[in-house]
Structure formats: C-alpha cells, structure tokens
C-alpha positions as CSV (number, residue, x, y, z in Angstrom):
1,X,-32.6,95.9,72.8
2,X,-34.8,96.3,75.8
3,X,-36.1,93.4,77.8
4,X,-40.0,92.7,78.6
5,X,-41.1,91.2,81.6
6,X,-44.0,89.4,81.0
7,X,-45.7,88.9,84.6
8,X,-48.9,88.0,83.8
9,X,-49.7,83.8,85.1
10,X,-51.1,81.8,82.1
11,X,-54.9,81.2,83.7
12,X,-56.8,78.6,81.8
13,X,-55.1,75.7,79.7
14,X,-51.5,75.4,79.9
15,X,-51.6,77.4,76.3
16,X,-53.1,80.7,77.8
17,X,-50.4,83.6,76.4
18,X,-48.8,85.5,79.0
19,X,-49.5,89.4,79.0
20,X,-46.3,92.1,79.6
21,X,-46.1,94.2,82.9
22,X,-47.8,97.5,82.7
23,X,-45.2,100.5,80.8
24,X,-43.9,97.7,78.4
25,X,-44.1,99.5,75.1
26,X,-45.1,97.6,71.9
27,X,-41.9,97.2,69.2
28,X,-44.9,98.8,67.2
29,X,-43.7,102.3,68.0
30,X,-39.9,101.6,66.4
31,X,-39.4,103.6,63.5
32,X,-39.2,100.9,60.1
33,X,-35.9,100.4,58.0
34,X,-35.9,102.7,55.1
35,X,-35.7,99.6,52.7
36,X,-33.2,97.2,51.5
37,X,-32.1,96.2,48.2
38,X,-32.7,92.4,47.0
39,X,-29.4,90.6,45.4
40,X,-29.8,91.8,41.8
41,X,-29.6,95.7,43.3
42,X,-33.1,96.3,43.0
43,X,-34.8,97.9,45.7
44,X,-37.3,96.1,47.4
45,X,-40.8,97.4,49.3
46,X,-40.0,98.2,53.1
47,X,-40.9,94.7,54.7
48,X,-40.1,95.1,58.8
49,X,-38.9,91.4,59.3
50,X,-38.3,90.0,63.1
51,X,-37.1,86.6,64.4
52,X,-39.0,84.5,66.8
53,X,-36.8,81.9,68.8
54,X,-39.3,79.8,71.5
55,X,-36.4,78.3,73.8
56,X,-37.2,76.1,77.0
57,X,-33.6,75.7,78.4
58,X,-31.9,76.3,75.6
59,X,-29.0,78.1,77.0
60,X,-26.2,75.5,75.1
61,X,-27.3,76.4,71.6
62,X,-29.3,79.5,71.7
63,X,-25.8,81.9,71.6
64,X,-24.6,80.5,68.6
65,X,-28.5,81.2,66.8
66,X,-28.2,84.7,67.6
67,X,-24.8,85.0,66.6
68,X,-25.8,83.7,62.8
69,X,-29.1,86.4,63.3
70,X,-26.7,89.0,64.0
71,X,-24.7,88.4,60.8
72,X,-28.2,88.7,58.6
73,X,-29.3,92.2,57.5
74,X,-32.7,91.6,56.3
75,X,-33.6,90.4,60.1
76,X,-34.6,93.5,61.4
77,X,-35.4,92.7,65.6
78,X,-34.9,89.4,67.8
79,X,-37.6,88.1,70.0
80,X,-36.1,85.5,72.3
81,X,-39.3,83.5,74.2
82,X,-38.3,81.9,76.9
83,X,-41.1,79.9,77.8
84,X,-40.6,78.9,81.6
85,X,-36.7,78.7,81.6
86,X,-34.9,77.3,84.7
87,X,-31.6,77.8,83.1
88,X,-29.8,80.9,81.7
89,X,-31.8,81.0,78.9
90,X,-32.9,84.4,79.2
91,X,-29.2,85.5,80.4
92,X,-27.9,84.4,77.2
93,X,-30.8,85.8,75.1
94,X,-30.0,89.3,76.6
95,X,-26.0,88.7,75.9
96,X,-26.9,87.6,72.5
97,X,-28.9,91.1,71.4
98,X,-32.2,89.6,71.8
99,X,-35.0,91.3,73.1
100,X,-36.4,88.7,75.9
101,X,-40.2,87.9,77.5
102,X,-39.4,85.5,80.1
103,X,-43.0,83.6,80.4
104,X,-43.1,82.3,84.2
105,X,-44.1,78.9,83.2
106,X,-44.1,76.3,80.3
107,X,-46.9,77.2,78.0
108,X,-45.6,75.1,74.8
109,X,-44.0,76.0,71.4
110,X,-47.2,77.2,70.1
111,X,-48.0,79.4,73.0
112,X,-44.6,80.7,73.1
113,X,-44.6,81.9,69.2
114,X,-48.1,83.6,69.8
115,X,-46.2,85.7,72.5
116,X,-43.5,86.4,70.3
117,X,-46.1,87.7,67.4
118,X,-48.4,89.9,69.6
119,X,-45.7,91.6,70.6
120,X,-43.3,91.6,67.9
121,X,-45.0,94.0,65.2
122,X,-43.8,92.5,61.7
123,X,-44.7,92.0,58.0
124,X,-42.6,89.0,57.7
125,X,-41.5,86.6,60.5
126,X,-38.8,83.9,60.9
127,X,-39.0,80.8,63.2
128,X,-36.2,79.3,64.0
129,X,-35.7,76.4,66.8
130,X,-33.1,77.3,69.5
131,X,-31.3,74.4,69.6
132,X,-30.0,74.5,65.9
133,X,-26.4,72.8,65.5
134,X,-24.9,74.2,62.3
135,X,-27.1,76.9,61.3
136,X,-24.9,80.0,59.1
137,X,-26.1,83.2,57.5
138,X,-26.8,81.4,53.9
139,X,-29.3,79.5,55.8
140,X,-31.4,81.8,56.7
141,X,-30.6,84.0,53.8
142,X,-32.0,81.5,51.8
143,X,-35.5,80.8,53.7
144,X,-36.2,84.8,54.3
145,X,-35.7,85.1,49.9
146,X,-38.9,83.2,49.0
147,X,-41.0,85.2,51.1
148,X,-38.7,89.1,51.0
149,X,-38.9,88.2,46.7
150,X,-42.7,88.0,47.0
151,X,-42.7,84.5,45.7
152,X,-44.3,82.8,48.3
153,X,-45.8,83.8,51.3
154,X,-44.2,81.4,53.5
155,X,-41.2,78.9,53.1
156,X,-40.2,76.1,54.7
157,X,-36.7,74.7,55.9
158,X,-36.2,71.3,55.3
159,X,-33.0,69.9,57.5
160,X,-30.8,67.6,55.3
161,X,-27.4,65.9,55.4
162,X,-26.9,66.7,59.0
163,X,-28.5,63.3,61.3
164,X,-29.5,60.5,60.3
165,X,-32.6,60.6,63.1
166,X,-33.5,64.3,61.8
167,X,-33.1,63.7,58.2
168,X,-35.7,60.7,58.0
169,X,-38.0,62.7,60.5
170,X,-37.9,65.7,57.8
171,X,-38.0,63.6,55.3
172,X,-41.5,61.2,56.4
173,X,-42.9,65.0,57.9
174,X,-41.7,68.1,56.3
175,X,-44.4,70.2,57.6
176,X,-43.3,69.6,61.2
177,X,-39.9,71.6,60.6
178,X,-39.3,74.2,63.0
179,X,-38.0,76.4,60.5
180,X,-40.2,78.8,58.8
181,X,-40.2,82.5,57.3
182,X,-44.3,83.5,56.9
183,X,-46.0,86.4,56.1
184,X,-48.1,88.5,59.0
185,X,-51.6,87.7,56.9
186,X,-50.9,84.0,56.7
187,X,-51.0,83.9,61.0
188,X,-53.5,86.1,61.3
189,X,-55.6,83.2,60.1
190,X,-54.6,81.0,62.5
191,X,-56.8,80.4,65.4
192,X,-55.9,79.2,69.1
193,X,-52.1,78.9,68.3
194,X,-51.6,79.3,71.9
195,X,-53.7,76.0,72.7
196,X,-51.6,73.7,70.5
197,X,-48.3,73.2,71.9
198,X,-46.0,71.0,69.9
199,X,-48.8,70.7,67.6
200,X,-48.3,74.1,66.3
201,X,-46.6,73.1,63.0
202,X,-49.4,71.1,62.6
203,X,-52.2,73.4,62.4
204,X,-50.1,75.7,60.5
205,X,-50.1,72.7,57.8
206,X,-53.5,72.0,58.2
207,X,-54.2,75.9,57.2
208,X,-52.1,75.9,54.3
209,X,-53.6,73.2,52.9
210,X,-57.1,74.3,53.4
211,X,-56.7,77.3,52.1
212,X,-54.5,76.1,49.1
213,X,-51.6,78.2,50.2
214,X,-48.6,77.3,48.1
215,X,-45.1,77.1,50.1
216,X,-41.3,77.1,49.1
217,X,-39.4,74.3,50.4
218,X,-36.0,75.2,51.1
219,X,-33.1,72.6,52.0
220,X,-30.8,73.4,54.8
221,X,-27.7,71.4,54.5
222,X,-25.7,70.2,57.4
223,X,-28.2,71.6,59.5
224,X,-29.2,69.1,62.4
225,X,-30.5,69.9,66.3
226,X,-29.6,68.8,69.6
227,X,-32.0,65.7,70.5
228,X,-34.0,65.5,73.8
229,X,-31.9,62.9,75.5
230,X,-28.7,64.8,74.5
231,X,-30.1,67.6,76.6
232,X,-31.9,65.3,79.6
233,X,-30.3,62.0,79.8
234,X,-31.8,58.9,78.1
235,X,-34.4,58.1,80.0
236,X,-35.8,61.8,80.7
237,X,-35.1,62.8,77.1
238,X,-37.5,59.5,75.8
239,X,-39.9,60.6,78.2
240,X,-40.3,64.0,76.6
241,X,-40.1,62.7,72.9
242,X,-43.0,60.6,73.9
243,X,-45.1,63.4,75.0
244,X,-43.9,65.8,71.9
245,X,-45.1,63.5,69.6
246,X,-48.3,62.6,71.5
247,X,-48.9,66.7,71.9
248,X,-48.7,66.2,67.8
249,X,-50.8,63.0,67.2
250,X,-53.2,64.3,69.7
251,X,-53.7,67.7,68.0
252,X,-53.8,66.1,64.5
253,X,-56.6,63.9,65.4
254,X,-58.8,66.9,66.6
C-alpha cells in the first residue's frame, strides 16, 4: 500500500485536519472487491470496508493490530493515522501493510479519524484503538457482522473479561469504546469531528441518540489495552488520563 504524506500544518484549533501533499491520489480511484459471501454462503452487496487506526506512539502494540487486520477478509484497506508520532509509529504502520498519513503534530483522536475518512473512500468503516492487547480475527469478525448483515448501521465493541480498570470503565460508559464498525451515512452527519479530540466517542453518542439510531453491542472477551502510565510512567501517564477525561467532560458539557 502506498504511503501519504500529509504536509499541510493544522492552522486554527489544535483539531484543524491536516491536507495530503500535492500528487497524493484519493483511495477513491481503487477498483472495489467484486463481493464477498456472508457465513451462510449467500452473497452479499459489494460493501468497500477500510480500517481506521488513530495511533500517537503506538509503535509497542500497533504491529500486532495489523497483524489480526491482515488475517480478516472483509477488511478491504488499512489507514494507519499517525497523529504527531515521535516514535516508529509510522515505521511500523508501513511494515505492518498499512497505508500511513503521518500528521506533523497532535491534533487528537477525533481529528485523526476525520483524516482517515476523507481520505479513506468507504461504505463501511472500522475503528479500532492501536494499543489493543489481545485483539484476534473473531473479534473483529464479530463487530464488522452487524453492520456487513445490514442489521445495524453501526456496532459497538464492548471490552470484557480482560482488566479490571477497563472492564468497569466499559461497563459505567459503553459509548466511549474505541471500537466501532459504522456505516459512511451515519458520519456524514457528524459535524466538527476534527474539533473534539478525545471527545469524539462522545458526539458520536450524542448523534445516535438524537437521531434514534439503534446500535449492536458486541462483547469482546479478553480484550483489554495498554493504560497511559504503562506507556509514560506513573506520573506522566496520570497527567494525560486527567486531561483525556477532561477533553471528554469538557466536550459533553457543550
């Protein structure tokens, strides 16, 4: 898969989505699978579906992700955003089969998926977090089958039986899982997704319910992430859990 460089600088708020240098073709021009068949042996409507990992130093687990993507036919392309990386984030994105858009500074989770969907052309896409411990094929299998079956037109991975920190978050806020396989016309809906950061999952919740979209919750067993202090040390790692869940409270409240 070919790399973009995105090179435009984010002007505005932090949130601004980057642009892609000049000659960058769109994944629009790729040709679309001729179809697929759904587990009963019944074909099923051509439905182009790409992955969207946001990662921000995620070079520890973000192999193992795109291994597991690899090993899933229905996932049609990768789209790796690295949003302002120092590590080898991008490196391993590239060695993984991932096509890459290296942003040139942190613009958030939200801002990062909004890159990934402009220029990811798609009828179905799947968020997944890049720092996944224990994700497998069945996994994701099982979160693209609500949306590829036509039951619902997004579904919602619900982390269980792997930490006892992650299960109770999932467990007090489903909505805020990472996790997610959603049609193309339920995020055309959504408005300034680049603006919201960490509170992305939010204002995708607050849409839903607004518009009385149903969604299919799916549990993922054994399925857990790194934390923040596991990847920055105690005291750094609090620091950014802080501001994550302020970036969430303070978007909520708006």
């Amino acid at each position: 898969m070919r790399d973009v460089a995105v090179l435009r600088k984010a002007a505005g708020q932090a949130g601004a989505a980057a642009g892609r240098s000049a000659g960058a073709p769109r994944s629009r021009g790729r040709s679309r699978p001729q179809g697929r068949r759904s587990r009963g042996g019944s074909p099923r409507s051509v439905r182009r579906t790409v992955a969207v990992v946001p990662a921000y130093n995620e070079e520890r687990t973000l192999g193992d992700v795109l291994a597991v993507l690899r090993q899933v036919p229905a996932v049609d392309a990768v789209f790796v955003i690295s949003d302002g990386s120092t590590d080898r984030t991008a490196a391993v994105a590239r060695s993984g089969g991932a096509t890459c858009i290296e942003l040139p500074q942190n613009i958030g989770k939200g801002g990062a998926l909004k890159v990934g969907i402009d220029h990811a052309d798609a009828d179905i896409y799947l968020f997944l977090d890049a720092d996944l411990i224990g994700l497998t094929a069945e996994h994701v299998v099982r979160l693209l089958d609500p949306v590829l079956g036509g039951k619902a037109e997004m579904s919602l991975g619900i982390l269980e039986k792997g930490r006892v920190a992650t299960d109770l978050a999932q467990a007090v806020a489903p909505y805020l899982s990472g996790q997610r396989a959603v049609t193309r016309n339920i995020l055309l809906g959504l408005s300034s997704m680049e603006t919201t950061r960490y509170g992305i999952e939010v204002a995708i919740h607050r849409y839903l319910k607004k518009n009385g979209i149903a969604v299919e919750m799916v549990p993922m067993e054994n399925l857990t992430h790194r934390t923040k202090e596991e990847k920055l040390g105690l005291l750094r790692g609090f620091v950014a859990r802080m501001k994550m869940y302020w970036e969430i409270v303070r978007y909520a409240g708006e």
